[in-house]
PDB file with one MODEL, atoms N, CA, C and O in Angstrom:
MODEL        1
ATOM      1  N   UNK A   1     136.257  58.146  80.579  1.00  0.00           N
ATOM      2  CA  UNK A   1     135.687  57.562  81.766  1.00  0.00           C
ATOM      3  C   UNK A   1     134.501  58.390  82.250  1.00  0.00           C
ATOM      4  O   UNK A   1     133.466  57.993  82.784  1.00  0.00           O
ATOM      5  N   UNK A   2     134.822  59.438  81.992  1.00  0.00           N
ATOM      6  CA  UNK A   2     133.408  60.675  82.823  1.00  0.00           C
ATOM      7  C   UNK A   2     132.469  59.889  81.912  1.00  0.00           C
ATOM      8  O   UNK A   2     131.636  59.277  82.581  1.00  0.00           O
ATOM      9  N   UNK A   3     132.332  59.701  80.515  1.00  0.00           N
ATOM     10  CA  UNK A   3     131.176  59.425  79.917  1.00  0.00           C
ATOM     11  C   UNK A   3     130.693  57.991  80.169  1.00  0.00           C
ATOM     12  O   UNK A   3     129.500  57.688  80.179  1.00  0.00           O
ATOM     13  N   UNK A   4     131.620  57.198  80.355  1.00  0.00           N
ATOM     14  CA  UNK A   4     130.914  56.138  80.727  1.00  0.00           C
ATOM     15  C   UNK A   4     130.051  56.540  82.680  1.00  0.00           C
ATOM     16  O   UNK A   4     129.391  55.664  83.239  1.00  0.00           O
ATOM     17  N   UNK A   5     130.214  57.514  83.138  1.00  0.00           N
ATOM     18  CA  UNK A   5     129.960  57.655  83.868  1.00  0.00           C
ATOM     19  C   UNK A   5     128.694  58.340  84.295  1.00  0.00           C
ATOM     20  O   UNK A   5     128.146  58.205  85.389  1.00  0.00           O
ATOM     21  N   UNK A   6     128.322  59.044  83.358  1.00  0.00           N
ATOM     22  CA  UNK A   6     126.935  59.906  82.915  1.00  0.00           C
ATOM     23  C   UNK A   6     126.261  58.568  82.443  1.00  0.00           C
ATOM     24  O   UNK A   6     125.298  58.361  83.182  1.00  0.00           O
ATOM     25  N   UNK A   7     126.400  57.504  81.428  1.00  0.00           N
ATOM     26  CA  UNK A   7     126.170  56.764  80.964  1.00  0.00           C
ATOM     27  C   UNK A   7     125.621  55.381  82.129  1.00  0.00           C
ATOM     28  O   UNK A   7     124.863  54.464  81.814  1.00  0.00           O
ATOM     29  N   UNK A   8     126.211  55.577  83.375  1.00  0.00           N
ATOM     30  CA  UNK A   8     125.737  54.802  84.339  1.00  0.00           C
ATOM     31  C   UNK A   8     126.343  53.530  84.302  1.00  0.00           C
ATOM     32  O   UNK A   8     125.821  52.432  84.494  1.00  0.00           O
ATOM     33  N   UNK A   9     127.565  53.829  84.019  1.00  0.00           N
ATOM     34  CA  UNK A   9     128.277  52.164  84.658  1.00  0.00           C
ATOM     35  C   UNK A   9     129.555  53.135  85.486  1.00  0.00           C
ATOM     36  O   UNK A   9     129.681  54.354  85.600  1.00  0.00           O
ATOM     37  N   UNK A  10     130.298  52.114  85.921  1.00  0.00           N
ATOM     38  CA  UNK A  10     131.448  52.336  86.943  1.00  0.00           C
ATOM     39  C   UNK A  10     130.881  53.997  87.935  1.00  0.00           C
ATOM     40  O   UNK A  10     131.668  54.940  87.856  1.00  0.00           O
ATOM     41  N   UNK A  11     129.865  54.161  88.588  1.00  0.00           N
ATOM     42  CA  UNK A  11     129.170  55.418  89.233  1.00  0.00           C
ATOM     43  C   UNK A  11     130.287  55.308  90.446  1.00  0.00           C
ATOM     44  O   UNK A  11     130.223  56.463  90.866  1.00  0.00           O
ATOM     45  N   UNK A  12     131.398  54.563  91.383  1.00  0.00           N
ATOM     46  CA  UNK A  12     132.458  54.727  92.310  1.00  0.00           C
ATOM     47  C   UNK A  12     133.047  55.857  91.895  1.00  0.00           C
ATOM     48  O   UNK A  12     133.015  56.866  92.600  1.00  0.00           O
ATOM     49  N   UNK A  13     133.755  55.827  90.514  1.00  0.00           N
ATOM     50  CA  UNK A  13     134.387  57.019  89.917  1.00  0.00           C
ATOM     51  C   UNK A  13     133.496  58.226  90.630  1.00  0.00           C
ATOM     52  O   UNK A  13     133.941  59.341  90.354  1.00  0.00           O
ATOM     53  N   UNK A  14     132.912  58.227  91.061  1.00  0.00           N
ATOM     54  CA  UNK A  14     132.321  59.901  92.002  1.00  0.00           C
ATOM     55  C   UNK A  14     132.669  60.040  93.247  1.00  0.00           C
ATOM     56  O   UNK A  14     132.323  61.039  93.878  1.00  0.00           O
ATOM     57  N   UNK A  15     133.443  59.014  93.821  1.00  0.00           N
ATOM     58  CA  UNK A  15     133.590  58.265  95.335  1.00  0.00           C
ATOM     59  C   UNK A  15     135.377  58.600  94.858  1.00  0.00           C
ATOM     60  O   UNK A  15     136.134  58.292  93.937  1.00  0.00           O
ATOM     61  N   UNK A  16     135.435  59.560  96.359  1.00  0.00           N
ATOM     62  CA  UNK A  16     136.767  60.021  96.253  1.00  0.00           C
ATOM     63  C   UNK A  16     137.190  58.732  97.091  1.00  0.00           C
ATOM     64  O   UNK A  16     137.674  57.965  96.258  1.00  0.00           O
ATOM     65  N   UNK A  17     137.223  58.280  98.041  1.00  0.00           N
ATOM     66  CA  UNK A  17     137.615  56.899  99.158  1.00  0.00           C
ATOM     67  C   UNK A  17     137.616  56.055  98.138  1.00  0.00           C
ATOM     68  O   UNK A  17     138.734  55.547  98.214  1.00  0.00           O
ATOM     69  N   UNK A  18     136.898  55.431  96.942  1.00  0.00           N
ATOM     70  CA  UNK A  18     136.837  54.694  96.251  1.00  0.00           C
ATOM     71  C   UNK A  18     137.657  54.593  95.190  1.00  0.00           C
ATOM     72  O   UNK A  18     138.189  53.562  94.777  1.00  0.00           O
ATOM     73  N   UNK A  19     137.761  55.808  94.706  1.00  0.00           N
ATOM     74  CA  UNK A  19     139.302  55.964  94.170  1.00  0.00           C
ATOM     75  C   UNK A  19     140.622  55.846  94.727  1.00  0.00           C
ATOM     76  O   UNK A  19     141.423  55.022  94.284  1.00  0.00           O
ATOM     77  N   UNK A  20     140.756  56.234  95.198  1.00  0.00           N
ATOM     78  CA  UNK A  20     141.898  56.270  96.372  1.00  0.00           C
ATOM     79  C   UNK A  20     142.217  54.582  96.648  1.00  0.00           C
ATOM     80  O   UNK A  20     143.263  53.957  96.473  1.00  0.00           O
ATOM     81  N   UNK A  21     140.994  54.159  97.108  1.00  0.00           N
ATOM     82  CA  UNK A  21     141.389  52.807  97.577  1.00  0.00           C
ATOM     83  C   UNK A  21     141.942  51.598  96.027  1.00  0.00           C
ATOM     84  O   UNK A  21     142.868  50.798  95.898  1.00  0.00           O
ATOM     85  N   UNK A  22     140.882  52.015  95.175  1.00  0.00           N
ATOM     86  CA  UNK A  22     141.063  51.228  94.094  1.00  0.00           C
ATOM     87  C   UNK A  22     142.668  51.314  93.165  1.00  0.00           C
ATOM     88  O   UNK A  22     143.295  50.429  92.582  1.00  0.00           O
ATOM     89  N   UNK A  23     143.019  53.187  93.405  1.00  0.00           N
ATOM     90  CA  UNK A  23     144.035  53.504  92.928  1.00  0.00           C
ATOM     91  C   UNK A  23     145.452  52.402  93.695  1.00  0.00           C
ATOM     92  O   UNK A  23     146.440  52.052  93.050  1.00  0.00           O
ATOM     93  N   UNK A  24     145.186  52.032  95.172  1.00  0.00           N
ATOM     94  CA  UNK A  24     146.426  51.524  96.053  1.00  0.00           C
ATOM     95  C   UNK A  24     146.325  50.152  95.467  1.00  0.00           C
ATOM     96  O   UNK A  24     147.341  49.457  95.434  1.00  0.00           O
ATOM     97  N   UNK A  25     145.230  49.717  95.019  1.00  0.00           N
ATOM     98  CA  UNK A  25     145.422  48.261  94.970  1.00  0.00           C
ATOM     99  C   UNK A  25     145.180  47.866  93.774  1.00  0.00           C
ATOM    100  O   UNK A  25     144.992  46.650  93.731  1.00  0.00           O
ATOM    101  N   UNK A  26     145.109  48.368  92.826  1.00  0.00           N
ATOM    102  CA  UNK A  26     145.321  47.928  91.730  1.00  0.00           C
ATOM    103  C   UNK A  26     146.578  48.688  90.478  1.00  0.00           C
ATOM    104  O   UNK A  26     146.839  48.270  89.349  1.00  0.00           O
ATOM    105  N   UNK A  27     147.057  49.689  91.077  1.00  0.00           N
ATOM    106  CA  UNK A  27     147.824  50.272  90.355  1.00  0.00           C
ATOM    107  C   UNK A  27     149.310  49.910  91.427  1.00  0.00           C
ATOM    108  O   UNK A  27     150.235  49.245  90.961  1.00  0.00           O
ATOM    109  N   UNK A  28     149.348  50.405  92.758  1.00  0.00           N
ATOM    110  CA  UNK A  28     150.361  50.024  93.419  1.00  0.00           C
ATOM    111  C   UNK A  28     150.567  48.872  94.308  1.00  0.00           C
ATOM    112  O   UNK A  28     151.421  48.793  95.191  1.00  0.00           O
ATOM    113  N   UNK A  29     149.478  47.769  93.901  1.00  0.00           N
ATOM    114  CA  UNK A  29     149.092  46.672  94.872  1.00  0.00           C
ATOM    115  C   UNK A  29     149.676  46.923  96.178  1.00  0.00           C
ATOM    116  O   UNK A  29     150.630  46.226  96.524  1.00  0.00           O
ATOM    117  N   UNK A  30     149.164  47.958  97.058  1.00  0.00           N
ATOM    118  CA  UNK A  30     149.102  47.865  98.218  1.00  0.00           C
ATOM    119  C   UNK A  30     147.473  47.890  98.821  1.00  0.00           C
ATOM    120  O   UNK A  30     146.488  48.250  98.176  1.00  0.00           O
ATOM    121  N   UNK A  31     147.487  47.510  99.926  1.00  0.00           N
ATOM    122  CA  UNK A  31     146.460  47.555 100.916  1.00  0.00           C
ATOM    123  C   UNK A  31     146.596  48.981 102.101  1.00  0.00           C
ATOM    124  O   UNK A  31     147.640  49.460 102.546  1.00  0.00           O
ATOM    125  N   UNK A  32     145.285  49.377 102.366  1.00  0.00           N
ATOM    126  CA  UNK A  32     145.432  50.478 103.471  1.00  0.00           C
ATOM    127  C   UNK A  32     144.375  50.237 103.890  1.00  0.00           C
ATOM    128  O   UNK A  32     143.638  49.407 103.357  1.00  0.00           O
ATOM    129  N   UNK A  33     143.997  51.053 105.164  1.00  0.00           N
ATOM    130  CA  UNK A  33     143.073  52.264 105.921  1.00  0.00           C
ATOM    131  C   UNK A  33     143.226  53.404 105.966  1.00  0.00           C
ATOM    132  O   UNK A  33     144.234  54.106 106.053  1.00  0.00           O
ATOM    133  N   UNK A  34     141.953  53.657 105.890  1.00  0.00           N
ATOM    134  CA  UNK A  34     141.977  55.261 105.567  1.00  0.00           C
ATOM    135  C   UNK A  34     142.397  55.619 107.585  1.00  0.00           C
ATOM    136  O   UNK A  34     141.891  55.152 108.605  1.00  0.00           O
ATOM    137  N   UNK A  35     143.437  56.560 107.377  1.00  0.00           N
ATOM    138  CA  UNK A  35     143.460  56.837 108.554  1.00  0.00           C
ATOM    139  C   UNK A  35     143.266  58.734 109.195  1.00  0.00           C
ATOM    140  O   UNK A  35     143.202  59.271 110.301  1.00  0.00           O
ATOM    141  N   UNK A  36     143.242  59.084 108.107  1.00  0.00           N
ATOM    142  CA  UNK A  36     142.969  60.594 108.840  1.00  0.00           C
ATOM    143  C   UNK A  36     141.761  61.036 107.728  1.00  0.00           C
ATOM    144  O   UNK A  36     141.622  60.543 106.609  1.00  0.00           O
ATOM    145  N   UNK A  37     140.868  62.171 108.386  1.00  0.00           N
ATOM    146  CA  UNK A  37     139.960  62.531 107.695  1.00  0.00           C
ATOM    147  C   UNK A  37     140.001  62.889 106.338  1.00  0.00           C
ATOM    148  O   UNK A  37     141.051  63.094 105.731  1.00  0.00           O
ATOM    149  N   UNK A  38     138.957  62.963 105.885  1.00  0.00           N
ATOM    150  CA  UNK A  38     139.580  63.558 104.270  1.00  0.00           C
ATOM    151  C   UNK A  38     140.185  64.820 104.242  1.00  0.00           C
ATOM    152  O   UNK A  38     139.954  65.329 105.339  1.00  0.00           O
ATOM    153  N   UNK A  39     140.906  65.661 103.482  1.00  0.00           N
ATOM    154  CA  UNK A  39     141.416  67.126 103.788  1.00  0.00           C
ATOM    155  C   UNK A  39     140.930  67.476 102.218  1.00  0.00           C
ATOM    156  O   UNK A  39     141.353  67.118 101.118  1.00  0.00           O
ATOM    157  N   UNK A  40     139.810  68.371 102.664  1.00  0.00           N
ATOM    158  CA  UNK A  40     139.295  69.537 101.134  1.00  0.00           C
ATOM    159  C   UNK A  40     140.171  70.632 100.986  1.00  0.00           C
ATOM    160  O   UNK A  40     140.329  71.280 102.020  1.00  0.00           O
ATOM    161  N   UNK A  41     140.808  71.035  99.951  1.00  0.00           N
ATOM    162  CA  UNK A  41     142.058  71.746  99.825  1.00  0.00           C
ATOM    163  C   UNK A  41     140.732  73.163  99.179  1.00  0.00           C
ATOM    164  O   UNK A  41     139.521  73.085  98.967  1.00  0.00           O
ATOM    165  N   UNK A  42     141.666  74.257  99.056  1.00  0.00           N
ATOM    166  CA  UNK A  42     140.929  75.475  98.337  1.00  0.00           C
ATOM    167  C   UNK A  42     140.355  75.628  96.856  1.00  0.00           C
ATOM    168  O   UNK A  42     139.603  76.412  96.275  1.00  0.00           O
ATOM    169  N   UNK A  43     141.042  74.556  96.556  1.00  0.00           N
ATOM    170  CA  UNK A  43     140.799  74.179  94.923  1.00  0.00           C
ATOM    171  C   UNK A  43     140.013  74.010  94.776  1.00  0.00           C
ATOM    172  O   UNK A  43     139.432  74.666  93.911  1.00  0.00           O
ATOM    173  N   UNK A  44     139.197  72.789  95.634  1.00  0.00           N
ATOM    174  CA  UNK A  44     138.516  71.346  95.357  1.00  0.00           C
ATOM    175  C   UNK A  44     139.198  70.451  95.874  1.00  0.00           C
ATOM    176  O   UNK A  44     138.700  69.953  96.884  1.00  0.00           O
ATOM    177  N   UNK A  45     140.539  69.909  95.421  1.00  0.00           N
ATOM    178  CA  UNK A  45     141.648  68.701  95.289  1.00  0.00           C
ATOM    179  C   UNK A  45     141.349  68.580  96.726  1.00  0.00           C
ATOM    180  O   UNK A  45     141.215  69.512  97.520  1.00  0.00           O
ATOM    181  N   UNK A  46     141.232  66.887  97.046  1.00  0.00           N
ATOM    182  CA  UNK A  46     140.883  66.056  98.161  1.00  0.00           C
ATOM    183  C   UNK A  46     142.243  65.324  98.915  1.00  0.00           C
ATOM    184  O   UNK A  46     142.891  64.544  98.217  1.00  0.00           O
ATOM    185  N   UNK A  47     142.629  65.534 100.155  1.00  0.00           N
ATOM    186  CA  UNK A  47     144.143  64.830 100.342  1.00  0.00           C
ATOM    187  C   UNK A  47     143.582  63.562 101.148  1.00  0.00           C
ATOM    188  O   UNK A  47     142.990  63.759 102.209  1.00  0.00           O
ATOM    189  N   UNK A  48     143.764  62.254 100.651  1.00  0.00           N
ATOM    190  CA  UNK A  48     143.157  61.397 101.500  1.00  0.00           C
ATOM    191  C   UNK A  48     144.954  60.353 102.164  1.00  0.00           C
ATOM    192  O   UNK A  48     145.884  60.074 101.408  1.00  0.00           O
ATOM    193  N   UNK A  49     144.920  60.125 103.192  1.00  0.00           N
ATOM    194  CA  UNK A  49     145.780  59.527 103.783  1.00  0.00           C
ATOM    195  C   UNK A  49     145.539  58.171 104.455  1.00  0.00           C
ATOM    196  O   UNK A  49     144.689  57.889 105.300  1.00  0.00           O
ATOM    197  N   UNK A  50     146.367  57.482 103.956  1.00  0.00           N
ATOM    198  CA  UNK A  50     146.084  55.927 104.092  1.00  0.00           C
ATOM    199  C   UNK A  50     147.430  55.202 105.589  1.00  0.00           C
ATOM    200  O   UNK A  50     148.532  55.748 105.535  1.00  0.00           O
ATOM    201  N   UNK A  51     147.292  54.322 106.509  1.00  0.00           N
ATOM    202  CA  UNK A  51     147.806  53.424 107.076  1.00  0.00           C
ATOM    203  C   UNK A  51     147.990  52.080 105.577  1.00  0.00           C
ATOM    204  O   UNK A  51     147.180  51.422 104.925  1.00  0.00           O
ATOM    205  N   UNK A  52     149.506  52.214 105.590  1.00  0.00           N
ATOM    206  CA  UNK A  52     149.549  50.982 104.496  1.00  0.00           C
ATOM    207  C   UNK A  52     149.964  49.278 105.343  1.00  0.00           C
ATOM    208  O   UNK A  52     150.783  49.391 106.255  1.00  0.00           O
ATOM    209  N   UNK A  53     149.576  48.186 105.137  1.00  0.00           N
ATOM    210  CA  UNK A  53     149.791  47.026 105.885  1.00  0.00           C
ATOM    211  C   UNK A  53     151.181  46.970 106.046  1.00  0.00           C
ATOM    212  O   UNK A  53     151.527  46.425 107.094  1.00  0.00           O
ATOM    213  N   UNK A  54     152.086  47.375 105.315  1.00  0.00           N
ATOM    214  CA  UNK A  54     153.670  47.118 106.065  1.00  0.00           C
ATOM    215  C   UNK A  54     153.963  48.025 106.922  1.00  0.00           C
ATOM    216  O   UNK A  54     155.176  48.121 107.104  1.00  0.00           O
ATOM    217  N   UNK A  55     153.067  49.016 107.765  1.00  0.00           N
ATOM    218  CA  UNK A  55     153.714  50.074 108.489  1.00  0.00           C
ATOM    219  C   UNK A  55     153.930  50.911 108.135  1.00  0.00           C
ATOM    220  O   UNK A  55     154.385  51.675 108.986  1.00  0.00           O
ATOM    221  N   UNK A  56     153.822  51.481 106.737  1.00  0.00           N
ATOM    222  CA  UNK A  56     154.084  53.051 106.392  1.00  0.00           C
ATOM    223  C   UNK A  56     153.063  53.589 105.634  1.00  0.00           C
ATOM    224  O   UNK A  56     152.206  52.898 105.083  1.00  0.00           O
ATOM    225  N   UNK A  57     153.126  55.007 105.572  1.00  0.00           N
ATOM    226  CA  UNK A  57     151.814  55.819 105.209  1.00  0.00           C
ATOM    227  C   UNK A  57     152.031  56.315 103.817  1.00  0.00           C
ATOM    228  O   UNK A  57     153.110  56.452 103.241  1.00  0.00           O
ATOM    229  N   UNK A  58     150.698  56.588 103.321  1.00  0.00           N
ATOM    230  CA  UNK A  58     150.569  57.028 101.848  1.00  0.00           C
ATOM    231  C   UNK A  58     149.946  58.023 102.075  1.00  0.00           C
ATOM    232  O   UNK A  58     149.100  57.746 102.925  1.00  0.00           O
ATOM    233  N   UNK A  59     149.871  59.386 101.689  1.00  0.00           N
ATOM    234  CA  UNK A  59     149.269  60.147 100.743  1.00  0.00           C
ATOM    235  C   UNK A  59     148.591  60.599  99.265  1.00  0.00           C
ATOM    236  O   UNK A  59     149.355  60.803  98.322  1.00  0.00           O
ATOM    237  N   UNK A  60     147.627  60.698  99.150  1.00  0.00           N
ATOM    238  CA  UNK A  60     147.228  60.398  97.997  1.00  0.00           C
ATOM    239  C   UNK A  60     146.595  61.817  97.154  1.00  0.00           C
ATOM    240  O   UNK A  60     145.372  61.797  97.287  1.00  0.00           O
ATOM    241  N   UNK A  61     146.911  62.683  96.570  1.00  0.00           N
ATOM    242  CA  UNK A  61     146.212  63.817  96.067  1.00  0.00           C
ATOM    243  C   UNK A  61     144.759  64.030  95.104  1.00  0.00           C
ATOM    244  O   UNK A  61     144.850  64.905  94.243  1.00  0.00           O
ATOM    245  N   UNK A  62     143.893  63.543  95.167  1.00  0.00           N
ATOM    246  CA  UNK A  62     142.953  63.390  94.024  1.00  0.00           C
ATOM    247  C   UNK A  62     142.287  64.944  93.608  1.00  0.00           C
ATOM    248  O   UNK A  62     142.229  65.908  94.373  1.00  0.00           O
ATOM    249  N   UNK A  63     141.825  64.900  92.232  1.00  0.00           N
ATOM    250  CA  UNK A  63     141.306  65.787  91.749  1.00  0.00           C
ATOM    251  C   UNK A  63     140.168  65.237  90.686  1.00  0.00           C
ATOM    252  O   UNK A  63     140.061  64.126  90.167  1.00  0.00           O
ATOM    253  N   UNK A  64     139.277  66.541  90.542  1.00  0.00           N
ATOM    254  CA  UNK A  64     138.263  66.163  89.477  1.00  0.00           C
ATOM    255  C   UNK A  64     138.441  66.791  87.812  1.00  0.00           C
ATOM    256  O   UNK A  64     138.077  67.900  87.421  1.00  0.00           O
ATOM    257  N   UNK A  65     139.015  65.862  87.124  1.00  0.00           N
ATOM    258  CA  UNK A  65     139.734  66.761  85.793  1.00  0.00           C
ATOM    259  C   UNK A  65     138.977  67.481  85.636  1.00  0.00           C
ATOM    260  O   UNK A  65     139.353  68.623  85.898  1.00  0.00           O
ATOM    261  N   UNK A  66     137.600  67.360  85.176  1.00  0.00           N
ATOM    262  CA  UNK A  66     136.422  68.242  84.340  1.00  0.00           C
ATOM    263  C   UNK A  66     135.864  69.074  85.033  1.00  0.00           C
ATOM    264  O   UNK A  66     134.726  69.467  84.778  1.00  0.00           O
ATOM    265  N   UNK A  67     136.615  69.526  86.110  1.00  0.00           N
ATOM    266  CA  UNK A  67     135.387  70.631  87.253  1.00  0.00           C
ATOM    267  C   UNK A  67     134.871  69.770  88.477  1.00  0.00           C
ATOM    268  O   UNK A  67     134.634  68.570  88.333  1.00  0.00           O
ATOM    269  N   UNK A  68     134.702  70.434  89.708  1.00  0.00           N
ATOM    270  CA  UNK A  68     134.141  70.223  90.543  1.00  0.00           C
ATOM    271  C   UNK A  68     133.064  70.466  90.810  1.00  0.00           C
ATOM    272  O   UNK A  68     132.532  71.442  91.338  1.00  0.00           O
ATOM    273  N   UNK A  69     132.621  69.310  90.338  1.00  0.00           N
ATOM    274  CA  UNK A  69     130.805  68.737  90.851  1.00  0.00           C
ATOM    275  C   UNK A  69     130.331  67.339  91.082  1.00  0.00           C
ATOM    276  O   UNK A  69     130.922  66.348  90.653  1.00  0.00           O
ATOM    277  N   UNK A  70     129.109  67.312  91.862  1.00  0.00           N
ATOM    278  CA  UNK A  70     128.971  65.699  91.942  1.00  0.00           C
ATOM    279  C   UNK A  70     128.635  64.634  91.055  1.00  0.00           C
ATOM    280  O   UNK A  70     128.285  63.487  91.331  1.00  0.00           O
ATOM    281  N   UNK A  71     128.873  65.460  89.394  1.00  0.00           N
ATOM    282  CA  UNK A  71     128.749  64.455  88.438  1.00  0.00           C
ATOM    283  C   UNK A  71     129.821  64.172  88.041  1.00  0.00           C
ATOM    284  O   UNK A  71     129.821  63.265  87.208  1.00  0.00           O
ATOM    285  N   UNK A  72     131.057  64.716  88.385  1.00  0.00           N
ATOM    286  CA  UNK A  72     131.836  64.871  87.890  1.00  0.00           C
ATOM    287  C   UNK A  72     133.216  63.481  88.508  1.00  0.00           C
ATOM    288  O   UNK A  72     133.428  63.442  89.720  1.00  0.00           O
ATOM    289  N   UNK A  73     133.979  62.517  87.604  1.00  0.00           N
ATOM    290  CA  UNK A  73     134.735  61.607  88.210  1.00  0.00           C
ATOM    291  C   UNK A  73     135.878  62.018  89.326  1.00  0.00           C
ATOM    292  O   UNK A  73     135.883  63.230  89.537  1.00  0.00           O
ATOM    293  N   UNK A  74     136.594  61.464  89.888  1.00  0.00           N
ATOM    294  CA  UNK A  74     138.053  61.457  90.703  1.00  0.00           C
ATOM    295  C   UNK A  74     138.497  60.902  89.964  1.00  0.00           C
ATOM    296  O   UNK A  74     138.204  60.288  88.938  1.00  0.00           O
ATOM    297  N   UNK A  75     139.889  61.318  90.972  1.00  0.00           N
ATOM    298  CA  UNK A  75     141.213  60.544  89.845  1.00  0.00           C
ATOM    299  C   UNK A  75     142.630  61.011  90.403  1.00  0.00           C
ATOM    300  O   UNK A  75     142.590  62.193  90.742  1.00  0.00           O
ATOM    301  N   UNK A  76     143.508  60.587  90.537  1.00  0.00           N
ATOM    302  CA  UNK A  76     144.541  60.472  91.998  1.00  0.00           C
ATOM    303  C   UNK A  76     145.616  61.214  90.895  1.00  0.00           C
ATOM    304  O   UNK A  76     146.186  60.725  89.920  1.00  0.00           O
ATOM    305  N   UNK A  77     145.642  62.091  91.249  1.00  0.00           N
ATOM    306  CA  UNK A  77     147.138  63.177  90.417  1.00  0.00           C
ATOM    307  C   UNK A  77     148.468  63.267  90.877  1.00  0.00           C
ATOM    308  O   UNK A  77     149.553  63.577  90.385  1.00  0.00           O
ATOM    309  N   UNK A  78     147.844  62.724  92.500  1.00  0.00           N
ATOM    310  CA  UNK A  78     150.052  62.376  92.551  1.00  0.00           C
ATOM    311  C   UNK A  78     149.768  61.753  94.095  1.00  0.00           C
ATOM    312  O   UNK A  78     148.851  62.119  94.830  1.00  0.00           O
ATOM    313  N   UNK A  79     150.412  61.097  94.294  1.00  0.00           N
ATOM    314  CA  UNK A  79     150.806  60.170  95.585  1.00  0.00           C
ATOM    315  C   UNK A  79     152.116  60.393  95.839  1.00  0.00           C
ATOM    316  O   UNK A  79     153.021  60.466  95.007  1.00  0.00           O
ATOM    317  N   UNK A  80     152.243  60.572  97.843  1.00  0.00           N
ATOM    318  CA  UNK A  80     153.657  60.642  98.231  1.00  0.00           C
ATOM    319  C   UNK A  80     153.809  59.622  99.724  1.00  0.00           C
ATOM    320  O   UNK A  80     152.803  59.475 100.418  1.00  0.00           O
ATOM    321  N   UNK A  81     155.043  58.999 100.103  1.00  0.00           N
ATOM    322  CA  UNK A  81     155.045  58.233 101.009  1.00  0.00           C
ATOM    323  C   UNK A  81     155.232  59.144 101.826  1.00  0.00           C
ATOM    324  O   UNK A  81     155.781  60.104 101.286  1.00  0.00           O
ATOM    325  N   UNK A  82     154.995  59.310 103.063  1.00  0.00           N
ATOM    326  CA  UNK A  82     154.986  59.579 104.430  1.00  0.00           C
ATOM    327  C   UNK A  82     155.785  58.961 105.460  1.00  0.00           C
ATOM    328  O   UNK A  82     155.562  57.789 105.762  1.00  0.00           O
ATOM    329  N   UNK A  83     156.602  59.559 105.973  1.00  0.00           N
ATOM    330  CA  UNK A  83     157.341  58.938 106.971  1.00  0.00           C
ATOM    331  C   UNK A  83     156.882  58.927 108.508  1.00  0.00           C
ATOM    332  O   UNK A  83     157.574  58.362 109.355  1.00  0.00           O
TER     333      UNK A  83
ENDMDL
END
């Protein structure tokens, strides 16, 4: 995917919100809002937190496999529900 990404198709893959969102609805067909700011961890790794439409919250962990830079894709390494 990174190479199709240097290559100039699917360029969202750089869009951490865009992952995140695409990850809820097409892998766990849910719907959200983003509801709390993004959280930049010490790593890099991005914690983005979603309002899901039935009332309960998601967490979402993303990271950049190949290094952190802005050429570089997202990609959601673990999700947890929130109570």
């Amino acid at each position: 995917m990174q190479e199709e990404v240097q290559e100039g198709h699917r360029p969202g893959l750089r869009d951490p919100i865009q992952v995140a969102h695409e990850f809820l609805e097409n892998y766990l067909n849910l719907k959200g809002k983003r509801s709390q700011p993004i959280q930049t961890l010490d790593d890099g790794k991005k914690i983005i937190t979603f309002n899901l439409d039935n009332g309960k919250m998601i967490e979402l962990r993303l990271i950049q496999p190949l290094g952190n830079d802005k050429r570089g894709i997202w990609a959601v390494e673990a999700y947890r529900y929130i109570n």
